[in-house]
N, C-alpha and C positions, 0 to 999 in steps of 0.2 A: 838236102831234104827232097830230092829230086825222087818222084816215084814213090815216097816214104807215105805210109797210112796213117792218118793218128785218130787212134782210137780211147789212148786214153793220156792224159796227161804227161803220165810216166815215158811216153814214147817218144816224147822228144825231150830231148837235154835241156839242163839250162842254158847253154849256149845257144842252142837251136830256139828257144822260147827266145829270147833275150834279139836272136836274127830278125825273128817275125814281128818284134816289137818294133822294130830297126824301118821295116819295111813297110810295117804300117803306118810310120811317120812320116813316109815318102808321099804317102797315096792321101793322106790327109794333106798335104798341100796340095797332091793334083790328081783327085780322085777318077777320073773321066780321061781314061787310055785305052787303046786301041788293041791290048795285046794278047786279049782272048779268043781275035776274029775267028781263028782255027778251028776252036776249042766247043764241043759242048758238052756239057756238065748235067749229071742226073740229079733231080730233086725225087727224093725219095724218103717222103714222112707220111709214116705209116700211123702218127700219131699228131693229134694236133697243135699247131704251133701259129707264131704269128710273127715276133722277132727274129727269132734264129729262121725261118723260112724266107720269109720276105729278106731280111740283112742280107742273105745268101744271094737270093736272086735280084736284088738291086748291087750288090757287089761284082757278080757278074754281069748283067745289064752294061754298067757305067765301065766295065770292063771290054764291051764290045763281043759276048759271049753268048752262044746258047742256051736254052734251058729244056730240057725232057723231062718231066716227072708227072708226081702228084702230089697234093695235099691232104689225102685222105684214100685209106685202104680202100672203102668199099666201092670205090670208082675201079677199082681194079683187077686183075684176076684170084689175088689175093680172097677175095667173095668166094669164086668159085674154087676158093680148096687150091689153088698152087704156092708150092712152098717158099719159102724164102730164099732157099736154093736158087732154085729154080727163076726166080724173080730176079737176082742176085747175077744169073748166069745171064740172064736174058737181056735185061739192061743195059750190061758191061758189053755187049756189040753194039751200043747206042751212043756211046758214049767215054769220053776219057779222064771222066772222076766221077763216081759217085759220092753225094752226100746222104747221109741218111740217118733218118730219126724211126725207133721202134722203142716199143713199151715193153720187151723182153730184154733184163739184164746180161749181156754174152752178147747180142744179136749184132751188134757191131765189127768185134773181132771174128767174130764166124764170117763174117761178109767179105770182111778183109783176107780171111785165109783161103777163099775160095774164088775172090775177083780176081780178073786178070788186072783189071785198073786201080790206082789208088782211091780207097774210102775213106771219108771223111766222119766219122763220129757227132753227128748233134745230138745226140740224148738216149741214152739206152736204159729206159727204165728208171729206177732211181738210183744206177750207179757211177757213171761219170757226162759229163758237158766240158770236153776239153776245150771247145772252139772258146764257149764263156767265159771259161776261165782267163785265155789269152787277151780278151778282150776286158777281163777285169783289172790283170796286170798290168795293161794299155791304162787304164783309168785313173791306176792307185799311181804309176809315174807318172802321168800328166797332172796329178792333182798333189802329189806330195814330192815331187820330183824327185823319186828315189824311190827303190823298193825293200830295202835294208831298215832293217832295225824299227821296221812299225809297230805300235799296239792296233790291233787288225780285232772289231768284236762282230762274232755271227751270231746272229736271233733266227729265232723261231723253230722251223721245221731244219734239223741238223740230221735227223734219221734219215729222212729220205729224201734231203734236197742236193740232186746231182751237183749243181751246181758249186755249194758246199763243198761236200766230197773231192771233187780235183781244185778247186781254189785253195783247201788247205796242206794237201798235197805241195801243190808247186810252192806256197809262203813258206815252206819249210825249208827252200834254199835261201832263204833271205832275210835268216835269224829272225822272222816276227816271235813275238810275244802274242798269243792268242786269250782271246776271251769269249769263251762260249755260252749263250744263256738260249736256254729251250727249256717248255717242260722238260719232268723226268721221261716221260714218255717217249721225250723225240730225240734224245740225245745221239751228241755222236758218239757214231759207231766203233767199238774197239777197233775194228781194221783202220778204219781213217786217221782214227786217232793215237794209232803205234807210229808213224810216221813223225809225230811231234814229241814221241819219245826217243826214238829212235835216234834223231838229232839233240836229243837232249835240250829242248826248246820249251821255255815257262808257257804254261796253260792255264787259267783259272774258270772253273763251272760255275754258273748261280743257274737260277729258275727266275731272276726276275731283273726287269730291265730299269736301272736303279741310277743313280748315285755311285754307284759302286764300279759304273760301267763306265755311262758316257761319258765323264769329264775326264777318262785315262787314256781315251781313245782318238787313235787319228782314222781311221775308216771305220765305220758303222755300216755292216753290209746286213739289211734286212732282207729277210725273207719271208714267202706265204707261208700259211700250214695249206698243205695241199690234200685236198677234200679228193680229188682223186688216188689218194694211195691208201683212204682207209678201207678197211672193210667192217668197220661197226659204223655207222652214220651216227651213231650218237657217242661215239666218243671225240667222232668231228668235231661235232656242236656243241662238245661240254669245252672245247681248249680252243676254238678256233679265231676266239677275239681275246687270246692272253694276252699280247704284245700287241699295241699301240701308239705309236709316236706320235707327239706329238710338238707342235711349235715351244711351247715353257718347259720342257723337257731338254734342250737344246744350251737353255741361259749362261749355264758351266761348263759347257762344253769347248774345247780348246780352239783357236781361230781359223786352223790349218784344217780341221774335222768337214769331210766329206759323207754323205749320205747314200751307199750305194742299196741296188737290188737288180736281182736277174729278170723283174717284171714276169707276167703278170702281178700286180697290184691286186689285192682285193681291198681291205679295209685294214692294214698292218701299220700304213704310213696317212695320215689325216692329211688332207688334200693342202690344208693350209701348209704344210711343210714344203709343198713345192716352191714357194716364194721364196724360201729360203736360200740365201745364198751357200751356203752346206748342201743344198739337191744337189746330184748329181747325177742321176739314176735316168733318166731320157739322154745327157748326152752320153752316159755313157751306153745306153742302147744305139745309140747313131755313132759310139766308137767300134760296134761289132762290121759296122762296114768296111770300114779303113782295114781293120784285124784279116776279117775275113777274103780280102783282096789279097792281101800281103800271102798268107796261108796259099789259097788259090794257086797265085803265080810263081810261090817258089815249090809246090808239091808237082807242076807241070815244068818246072823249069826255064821258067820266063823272066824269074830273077835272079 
């Protein structure tokens, strides 16, 4: 993986997925090494974030690592009209990995065909979040010990939740069984969802988050509807509180069942659910550090 970009899921194997899983279990015993001292690393989100920025830069921090970037375009030349290119070229003398977050789907892999250094993908739009998904992987074997043969159910926003998109992607080496519930509106997208034909892997759609769902399922991975990708503000507001979890929602649900999300939270999971011994969804935010190390040192060549 040395040198290797990942821009989208598909870019590394299952083997290679499965190494980084490997290495993140290393660094979760002993998060706080020295082996970045060399190293500095571009933060470059062009979009804002808070997880995947900060995990990034505490992952390198506790790495012993640099950081150069930003948190926000308009701090940057980017304002005055330079292009991505251009950004892209300029960086990559600063630095020996860019990460980078942009609200144009493509904006990733173009980065990466024109860096001279390896680029890292946190979110392009609403097409792929390969780093999260690694770190979801992380989650669902630390909490089911094993990634083979799950009932895996996604809510909510399934159209444009990157997140989504490469998580079901990579379940699709690992014989899950999916269960999809979004409005009709948000559903997933035939691209995403030829991949679970493709493997010839059972799927079932509803609209509503039931009986029907949670007592079949071993991970429940919630999502927002994301008020940022519409562009009618009132179609926001007519679907934006369909899905709601809540604690007596849970009563039949199976023992081994985990509660995941890519965070931001808005109002989709009722705060009381945190109690629950089913949350999952902050450690698994605080597993994108461990992930995000392992990724790090073996795309520099450090492991």
């Amino acid at each position: 993986m040395k040198n290797k970009s990942l821009i989208s899921i598909n870019d590394y194997s299952k083997e290679e997925q499965l190494e980084v899983l490997k290495v993140a279990e290393e660094f979760e015993k002993n998060p706080v090494q020295n082996i970045l001292s060399n190293n500095v690393i571009a933060s470059l989100f062009f979009e804002p974030s808070t997880r995947t920025r900060l995990s990034f830069e505490s992952a390198i921090s506790r790495l012993g690592g640099k950081i150069v970037g930003f948190s926000e375009a308009s701090n940057t030349s980017v304002k005055k009209g330079e292009s991505l290119r251009d950004s892209i070229l300029t960086v990559a003398n600063y630095s020996d990995l860019i990460v980078m977050r942009n609200p144009l789907e493509g904006s990733a892999r173009f980065a990466s065909e024109i860096s001279p250094v390896p680029v890292i993908n946190a979110g392009d739009g609403s097409n792929q979040h390969p780093t999260q998904t690694l770190l979801d992987l992380y989650s669902i074997k630390k909490t089911q010990n094993k990634l083979d043969n799950l009932n895996v159910a996604f809510v909510g926003d399934l159209k444009y939740g990157r997140t989504v998109h490469s998580l079901v992607i990579a379940l699709c080496n690992y014989n899950t069984t999916f269960h999809l519930v979004s409005p009709v509106e948000l559903k997933l997208p035939s691209s995403v969802k030829m991949n679970i034909k493709e493997k010839n892997l059972k799927y079932y759609q509803y609209t509503e988050l039931d009986d029907n769902v949670i007592p079949n399922v071993d991970v429940l991975y919630m999502t927002r509807i994301q008020k940022e990708r519409f562009s009618d503000p009132l179609e926001y507001e007519r679907i934006k509180n369909y899905y709601i979890l809540k604690n007596d929602m849970l009563e039949n649900s199976k023992e081994n069942l985990r509660i995941m999300h890519p965070l931001p939270r808005v109002n989709e999971i009722d705060i009381n659910v945190d109690k629950s011994p089913k949350a999952y969804y902050f450690q698994q935010a605080l597993n994108g550090v461990y992930v995000r190390q392992a990724l790090l040192s073996l795309i520099l060549g450090l492991k």
